[in-house]
MOPAC internal coordinates of N, CA, C and O (Angstrom, degrees):
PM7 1SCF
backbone

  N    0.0000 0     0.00 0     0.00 0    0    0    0
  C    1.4466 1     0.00 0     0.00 0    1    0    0
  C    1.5308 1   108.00 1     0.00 0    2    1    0
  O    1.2310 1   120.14 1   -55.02 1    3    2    1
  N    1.3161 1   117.34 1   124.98 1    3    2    1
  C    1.5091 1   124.02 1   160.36 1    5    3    2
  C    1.5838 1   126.13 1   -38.41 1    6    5    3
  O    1.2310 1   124.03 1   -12.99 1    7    6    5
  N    0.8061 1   109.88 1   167.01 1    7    6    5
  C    1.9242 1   113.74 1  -179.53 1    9    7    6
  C    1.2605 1    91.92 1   -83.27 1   10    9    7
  O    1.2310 1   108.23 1   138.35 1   11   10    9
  N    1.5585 1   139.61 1   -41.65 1   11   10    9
  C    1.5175 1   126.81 1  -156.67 1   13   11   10
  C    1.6401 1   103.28 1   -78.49 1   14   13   11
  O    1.2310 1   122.76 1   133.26 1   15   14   13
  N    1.8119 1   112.31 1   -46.74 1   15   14   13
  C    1.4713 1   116.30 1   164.95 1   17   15   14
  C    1.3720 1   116.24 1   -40.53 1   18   17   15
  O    1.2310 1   118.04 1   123.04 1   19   18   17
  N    1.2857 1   121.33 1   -56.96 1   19   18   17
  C    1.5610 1   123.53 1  -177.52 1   21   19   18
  C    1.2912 1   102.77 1   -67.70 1   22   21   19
  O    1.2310 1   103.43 1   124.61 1   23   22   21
  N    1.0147 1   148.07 1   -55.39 1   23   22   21
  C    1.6745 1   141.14 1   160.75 1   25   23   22
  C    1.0903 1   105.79 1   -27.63 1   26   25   23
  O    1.2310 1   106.88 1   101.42 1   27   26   25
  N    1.3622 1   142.03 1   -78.58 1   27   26   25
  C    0.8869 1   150.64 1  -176.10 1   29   27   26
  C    1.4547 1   111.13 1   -51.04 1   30   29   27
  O    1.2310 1   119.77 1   147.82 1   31   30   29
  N    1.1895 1   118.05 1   -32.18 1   31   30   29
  C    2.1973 1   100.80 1  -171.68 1   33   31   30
  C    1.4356 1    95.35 1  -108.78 1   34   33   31
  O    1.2310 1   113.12 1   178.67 1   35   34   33
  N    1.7545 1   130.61 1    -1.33 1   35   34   33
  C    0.8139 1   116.00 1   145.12 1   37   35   34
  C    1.3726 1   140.95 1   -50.71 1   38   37   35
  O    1.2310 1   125.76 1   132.12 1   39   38   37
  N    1.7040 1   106.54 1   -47.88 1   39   38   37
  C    1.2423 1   140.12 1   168.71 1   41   39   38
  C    1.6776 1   117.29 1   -36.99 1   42   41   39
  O    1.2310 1   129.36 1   120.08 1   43   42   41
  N    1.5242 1    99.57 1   -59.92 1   43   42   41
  C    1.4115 1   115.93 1   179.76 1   45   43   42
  C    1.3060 1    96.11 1   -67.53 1   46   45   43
  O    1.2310 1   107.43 1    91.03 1   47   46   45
  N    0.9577 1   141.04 1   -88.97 1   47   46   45
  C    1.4185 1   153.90 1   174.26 1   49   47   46
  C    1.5996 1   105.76 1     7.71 1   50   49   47
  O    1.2310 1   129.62 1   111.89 1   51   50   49
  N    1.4053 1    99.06 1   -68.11 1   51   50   49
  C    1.7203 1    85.79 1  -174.03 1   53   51   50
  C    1.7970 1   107.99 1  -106.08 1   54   53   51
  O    1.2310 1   118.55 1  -163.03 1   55   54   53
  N    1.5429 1   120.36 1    16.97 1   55   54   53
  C    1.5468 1   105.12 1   148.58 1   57   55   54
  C    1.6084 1   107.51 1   -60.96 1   58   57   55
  O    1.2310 1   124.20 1   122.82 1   59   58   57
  N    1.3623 1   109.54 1   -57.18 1   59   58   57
  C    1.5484 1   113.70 1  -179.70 1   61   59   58
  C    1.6833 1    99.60 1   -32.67 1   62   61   59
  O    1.2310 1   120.38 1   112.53 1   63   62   61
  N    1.4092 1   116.88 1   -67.47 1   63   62   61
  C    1.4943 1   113.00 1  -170.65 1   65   63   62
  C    1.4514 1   114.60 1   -40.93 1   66   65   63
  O    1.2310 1   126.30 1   116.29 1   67   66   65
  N    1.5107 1   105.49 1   -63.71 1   67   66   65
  C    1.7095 1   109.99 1  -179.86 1   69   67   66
  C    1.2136 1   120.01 1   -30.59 1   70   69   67
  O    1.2310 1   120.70 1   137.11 1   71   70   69
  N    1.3363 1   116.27 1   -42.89 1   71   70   69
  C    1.5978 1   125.61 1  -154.29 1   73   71   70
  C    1.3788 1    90.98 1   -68.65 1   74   73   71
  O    1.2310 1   118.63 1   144.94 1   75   74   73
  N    1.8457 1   120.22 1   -35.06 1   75   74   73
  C    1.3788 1   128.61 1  -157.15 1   77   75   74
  C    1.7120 1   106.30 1   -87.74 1   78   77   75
  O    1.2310 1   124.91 1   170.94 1   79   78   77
  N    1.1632 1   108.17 1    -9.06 1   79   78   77
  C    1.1509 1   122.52 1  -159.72 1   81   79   78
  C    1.3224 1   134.65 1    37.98 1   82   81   79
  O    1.2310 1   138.62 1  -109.86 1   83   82   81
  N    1.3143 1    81.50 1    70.14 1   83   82   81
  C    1.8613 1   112.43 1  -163.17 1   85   83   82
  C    1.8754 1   120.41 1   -84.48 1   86   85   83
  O    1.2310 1   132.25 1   136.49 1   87   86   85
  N    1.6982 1    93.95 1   -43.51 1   87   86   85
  C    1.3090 1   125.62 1  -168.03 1   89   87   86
  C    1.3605 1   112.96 1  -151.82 1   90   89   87
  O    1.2310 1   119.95 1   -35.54 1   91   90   89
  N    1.5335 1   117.69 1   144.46 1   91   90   89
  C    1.3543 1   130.36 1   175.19 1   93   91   90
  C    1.6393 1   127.46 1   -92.68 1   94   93   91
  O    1.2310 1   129.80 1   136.55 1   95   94   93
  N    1.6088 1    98.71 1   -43.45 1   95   94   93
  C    1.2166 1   115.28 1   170.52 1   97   95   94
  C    1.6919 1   129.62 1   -68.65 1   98   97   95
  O    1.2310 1   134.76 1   -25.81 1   99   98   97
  N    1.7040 1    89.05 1   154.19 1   99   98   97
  C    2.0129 1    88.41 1   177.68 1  101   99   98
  C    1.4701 1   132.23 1   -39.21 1  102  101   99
  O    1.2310 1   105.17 1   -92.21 1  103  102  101
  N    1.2791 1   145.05 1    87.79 1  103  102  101
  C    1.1308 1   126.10 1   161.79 1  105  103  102
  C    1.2244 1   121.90 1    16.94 1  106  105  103
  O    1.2310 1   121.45 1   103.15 1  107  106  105
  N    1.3478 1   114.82 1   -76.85 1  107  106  105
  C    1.8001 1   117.20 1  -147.99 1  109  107  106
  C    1.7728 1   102.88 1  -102.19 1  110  109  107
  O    1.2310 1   120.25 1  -161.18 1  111  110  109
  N    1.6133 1   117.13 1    18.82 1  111  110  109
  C    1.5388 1   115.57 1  -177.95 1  113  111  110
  C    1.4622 1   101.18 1   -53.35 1  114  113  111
  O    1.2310 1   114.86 1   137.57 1  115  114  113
  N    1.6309 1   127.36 1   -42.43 1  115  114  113
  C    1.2712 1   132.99 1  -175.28 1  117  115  114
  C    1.5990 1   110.66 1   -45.07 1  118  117  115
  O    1.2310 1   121.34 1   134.67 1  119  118  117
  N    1.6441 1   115.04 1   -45.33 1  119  118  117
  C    1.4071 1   127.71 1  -156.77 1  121  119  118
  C    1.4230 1    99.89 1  -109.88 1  122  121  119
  O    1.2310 1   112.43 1   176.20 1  123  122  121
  N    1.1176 1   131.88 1    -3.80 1  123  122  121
  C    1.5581 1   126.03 1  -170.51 1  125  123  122
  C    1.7530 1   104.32 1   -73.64 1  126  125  123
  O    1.2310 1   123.34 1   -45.24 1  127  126  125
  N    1.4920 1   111.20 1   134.76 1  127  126  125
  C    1.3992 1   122.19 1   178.76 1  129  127  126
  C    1.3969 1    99.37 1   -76.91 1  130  129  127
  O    1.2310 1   125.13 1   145.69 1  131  130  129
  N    0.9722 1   107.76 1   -34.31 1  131  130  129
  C    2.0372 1   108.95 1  -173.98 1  133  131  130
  C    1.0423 1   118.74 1   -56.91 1  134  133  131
  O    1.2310 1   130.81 1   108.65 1  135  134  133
  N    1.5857 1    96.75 1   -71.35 1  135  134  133
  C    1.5626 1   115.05 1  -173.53 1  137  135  134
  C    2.0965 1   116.76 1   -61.89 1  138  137  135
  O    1.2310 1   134.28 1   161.98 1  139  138  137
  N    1.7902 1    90.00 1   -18.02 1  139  138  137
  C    1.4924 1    82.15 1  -155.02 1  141  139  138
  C    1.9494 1   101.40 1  -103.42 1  142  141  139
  O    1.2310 1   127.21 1   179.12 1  143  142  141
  N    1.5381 1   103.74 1    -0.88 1  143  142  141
  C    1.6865 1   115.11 1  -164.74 1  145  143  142
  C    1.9025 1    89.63 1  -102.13 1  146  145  143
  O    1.2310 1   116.22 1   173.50 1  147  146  145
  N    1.5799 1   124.78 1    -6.50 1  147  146  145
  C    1.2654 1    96.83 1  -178.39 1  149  147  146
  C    1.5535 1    93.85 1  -119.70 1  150  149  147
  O    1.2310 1   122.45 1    -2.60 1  151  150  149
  N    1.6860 1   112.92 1   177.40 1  151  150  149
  C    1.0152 1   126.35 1   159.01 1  153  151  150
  C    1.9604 1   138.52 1   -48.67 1  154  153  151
  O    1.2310 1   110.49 1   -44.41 1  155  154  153
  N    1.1349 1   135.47 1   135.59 1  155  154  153
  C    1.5725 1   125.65 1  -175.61 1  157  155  154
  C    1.4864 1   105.41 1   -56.93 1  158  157  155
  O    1.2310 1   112.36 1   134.12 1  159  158  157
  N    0.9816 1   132.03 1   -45.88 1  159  158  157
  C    1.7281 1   119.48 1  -175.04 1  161  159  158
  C    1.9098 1    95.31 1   -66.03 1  162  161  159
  O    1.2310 1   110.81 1   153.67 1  163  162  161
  N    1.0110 1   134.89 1   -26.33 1  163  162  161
  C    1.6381 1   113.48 1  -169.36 1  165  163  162
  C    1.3183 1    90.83 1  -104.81 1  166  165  163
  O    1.2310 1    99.76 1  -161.78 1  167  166  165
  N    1.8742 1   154.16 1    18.22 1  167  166  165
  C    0.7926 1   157.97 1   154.31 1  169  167  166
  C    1.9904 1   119.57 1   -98.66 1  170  169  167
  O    1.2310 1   132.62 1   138.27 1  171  170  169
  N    1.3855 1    93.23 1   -41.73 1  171  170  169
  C    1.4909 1    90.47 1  -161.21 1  173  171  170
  C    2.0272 1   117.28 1   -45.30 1  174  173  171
  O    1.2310 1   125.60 1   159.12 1  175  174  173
  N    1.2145 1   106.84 1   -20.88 1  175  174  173
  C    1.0376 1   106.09 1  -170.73 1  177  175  174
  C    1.4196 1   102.64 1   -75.44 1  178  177  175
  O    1.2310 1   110.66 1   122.02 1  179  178  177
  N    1.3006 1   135.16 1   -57.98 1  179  178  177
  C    1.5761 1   143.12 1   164.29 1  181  179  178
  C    1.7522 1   100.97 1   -25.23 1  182  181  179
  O    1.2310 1   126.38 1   113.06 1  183  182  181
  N    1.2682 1   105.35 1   -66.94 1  183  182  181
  C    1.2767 1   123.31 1  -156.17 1  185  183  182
  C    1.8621 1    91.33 1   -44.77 1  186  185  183
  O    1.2310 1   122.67 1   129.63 1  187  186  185
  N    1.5705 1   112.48 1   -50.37 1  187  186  185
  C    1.5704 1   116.94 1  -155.78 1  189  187  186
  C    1.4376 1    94.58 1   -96.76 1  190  189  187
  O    1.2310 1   109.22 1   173.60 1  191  190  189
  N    1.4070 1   137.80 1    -6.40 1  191  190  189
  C    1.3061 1   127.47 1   144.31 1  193  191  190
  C    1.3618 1   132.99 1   -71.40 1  194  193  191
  O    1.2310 1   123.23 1   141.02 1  195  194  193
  N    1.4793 1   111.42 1   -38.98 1  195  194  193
  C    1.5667 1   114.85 1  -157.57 1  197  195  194
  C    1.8121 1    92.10 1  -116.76 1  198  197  195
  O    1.2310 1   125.92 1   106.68 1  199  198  197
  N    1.4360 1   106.22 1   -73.32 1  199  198  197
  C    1.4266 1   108.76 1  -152.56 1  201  199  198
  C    1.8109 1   102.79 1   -66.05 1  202  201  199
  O    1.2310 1   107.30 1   151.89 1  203  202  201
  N    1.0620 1   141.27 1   -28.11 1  203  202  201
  C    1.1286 1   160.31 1   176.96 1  205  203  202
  C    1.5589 1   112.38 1   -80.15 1  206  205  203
  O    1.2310 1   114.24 1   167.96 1  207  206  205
  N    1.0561 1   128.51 1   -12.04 1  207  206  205
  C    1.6859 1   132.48 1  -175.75 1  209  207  206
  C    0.9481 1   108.59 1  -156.40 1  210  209  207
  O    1.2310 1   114.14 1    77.33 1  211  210  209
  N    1.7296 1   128.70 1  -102.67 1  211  210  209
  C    1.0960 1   139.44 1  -162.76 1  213  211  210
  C    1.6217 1   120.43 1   -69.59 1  214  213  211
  O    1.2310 1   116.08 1  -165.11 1  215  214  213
  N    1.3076 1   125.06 1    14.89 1  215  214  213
  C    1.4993 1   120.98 1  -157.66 1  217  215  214
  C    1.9449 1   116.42 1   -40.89 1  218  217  215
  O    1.2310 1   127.98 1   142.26 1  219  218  217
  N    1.2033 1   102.24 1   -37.74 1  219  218  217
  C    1.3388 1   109.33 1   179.28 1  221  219  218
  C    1.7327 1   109.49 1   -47.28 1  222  221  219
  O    1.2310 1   120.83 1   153.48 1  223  222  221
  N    1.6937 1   116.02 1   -26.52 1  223  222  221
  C    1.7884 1   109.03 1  -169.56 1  225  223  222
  C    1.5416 1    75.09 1   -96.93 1  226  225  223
  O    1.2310 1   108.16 1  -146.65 1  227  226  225
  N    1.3813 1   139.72 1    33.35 1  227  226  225
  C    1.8276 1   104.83 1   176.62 1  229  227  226
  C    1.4930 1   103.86 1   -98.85 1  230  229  227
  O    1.2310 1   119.97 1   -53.90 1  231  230  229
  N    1.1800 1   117.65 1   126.10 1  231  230  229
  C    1.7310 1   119.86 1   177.65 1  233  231  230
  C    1.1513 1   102.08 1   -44.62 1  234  233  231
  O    1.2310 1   105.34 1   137.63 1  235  234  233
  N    1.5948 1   144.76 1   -42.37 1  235  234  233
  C    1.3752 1   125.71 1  -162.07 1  237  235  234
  C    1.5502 1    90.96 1   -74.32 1  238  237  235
  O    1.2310 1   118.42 1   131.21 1  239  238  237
  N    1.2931 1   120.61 1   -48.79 1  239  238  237
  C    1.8110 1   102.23 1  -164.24 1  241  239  238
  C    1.6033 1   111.56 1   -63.43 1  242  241  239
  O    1.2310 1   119.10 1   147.21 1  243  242  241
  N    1.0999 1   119.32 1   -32.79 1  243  242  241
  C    1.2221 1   110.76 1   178.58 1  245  243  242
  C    1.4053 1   124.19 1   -75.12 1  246  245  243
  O    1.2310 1   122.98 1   143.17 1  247  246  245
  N    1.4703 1   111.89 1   -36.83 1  247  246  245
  C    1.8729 1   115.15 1   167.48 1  249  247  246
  C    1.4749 1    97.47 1   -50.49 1  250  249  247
  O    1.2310 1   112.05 1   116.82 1  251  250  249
  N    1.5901 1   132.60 1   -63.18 1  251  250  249
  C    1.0928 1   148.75 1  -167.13 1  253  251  250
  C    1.7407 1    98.39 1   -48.88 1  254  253  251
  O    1.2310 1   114.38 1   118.11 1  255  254  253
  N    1.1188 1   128.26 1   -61.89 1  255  254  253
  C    1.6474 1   137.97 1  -167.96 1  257  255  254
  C    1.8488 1    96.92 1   -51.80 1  258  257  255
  O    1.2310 1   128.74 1   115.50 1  259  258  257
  N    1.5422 1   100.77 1   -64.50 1  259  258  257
  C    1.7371 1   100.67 1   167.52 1  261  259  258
  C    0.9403 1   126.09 1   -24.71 1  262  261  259
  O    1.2310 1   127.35 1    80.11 1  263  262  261
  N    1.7874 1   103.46 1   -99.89 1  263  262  261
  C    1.0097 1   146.56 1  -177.50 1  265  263  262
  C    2.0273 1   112.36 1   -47.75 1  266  265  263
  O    1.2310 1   120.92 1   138.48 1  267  266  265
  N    0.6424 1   115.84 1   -41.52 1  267  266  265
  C    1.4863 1   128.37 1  -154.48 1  269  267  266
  C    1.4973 1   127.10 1    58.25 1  270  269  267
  O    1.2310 1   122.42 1  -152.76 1  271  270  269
  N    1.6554 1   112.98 1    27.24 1  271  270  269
  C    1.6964 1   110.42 1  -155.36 1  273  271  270
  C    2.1933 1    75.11 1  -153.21 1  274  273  271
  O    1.2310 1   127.05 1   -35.33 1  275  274  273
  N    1.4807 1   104.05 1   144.67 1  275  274  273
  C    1.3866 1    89.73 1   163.69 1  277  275  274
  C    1.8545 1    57.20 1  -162.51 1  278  277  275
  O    1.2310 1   143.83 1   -31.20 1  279  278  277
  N    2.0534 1    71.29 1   148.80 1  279  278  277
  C    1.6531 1   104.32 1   167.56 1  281  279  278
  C    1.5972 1   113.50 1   -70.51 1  282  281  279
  O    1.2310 1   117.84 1   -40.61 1  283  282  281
  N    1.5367 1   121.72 1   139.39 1  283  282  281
  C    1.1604 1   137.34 1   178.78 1  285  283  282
  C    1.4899 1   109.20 1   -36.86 1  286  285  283
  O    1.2310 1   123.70 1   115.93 1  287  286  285
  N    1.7972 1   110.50 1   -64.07 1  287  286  285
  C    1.3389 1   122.32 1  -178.95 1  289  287  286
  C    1.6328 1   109.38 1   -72.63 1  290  289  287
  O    1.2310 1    97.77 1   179.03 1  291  290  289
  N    1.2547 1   157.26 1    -0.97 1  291  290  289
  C    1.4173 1   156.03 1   150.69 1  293  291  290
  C    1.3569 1   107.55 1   -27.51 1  294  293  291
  O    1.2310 1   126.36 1   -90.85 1  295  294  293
  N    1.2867 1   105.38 1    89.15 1  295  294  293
  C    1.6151 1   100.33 1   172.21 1  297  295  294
  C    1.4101 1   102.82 1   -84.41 1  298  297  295
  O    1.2310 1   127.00 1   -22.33 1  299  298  297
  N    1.5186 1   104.15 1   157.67 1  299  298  297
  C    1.7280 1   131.79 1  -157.91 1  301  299  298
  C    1.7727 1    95.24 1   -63.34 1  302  301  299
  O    1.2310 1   118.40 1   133.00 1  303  302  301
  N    1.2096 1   120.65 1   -47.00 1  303  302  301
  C    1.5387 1   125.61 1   166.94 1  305  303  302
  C    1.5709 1   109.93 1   -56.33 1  306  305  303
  O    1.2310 1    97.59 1   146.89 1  307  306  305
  N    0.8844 1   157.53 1   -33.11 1  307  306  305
  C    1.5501 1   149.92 1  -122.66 1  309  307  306
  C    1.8089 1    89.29 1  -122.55 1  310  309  307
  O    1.2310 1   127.80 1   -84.42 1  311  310  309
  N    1.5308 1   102.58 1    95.58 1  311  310  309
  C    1.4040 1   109.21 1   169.78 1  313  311  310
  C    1.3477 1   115.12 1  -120.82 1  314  313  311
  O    1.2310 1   114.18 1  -167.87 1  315  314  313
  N    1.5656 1   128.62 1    12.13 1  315  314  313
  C    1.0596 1   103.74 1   132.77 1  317  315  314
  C    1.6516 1   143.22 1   -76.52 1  318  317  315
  O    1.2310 1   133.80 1   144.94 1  319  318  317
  N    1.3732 1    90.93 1   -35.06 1  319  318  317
  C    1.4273 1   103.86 1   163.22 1  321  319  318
  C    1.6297 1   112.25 1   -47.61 1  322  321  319
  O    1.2310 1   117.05 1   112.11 1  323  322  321
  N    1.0228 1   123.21 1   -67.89 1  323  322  321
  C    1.2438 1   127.66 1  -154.64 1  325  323  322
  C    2.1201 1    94.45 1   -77.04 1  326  325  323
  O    1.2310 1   117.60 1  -155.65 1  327  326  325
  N    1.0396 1   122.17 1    24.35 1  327  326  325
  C    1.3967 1   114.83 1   177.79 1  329  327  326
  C    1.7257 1    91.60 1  -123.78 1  330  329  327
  O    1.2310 1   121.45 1   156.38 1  331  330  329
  N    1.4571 1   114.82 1   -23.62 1  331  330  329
  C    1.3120 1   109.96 1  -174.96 1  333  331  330
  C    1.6718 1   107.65 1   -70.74 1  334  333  331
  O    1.2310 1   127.57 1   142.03 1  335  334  333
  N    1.2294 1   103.03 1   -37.97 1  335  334  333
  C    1.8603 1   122.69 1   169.22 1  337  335  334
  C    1.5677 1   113.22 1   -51.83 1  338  337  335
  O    1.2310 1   125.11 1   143.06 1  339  338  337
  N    1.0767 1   107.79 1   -36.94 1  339  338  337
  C    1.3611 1   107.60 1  -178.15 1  341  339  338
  C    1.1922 1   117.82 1   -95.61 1  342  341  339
  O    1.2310 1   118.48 1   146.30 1  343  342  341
  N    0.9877 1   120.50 1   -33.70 1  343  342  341
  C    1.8621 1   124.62 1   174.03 1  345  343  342
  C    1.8076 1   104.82 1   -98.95 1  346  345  343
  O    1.2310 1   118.94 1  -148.45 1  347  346  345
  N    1.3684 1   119.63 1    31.55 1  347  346  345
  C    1.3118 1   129.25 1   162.90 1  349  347  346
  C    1.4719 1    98.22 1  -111.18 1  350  349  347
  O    1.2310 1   112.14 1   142.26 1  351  350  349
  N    1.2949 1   132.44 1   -37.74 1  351  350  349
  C    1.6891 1   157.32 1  -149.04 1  353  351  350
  C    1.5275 1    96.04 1   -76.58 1  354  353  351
  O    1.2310 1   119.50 1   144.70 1  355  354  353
  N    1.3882 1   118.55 1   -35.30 1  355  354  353
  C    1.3572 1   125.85 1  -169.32 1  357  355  354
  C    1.2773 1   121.71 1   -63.04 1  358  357  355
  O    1.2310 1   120.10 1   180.00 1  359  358  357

């Protein structure tokens, strides 16, 4: 399976959960290149904004939800970037 498939049925996977109110956290924290290629001190802050709470405002999940492709380096903050990805996708 590809990284974008596994993103993706990760993705699906636990909207289904949410709805059930199964789980709180991001889907794809397991599969994320970002979150998972750096160290916890240059993450923790992402981690306790996005992947830990809010994942739905993180630019990678949402380029990713679109698009089905998000760049390795897309940090969870970076929405301009991640709007240029999506309105390139079109």
């Amino acid at each position: 399976m590809n990284c974008v498939n596994k993103y993706l049925n990760h993705s699906y996977t636990y909207i289904e959960s949410w709805y059930r109110g199964d789980y709180m956290g991001c889907p794809n924290i397991e599969v994320c290149p970002y979150i998972n290629s750096r160290n916890e001190n240059e993450i923790i802050e992402y981690k306790n904004n996005f992947c830990n709470s809010d994942y739905f405002k993180c630019a990678r999940f949402i380029a990713g939800n679109i698009t089905g492709e998000v760049p390795d380096d897309l940090r969870p903050d970076d929405f301009k970037e991640a709007e240029k990805i999506v309105r390139t996708d079109k």
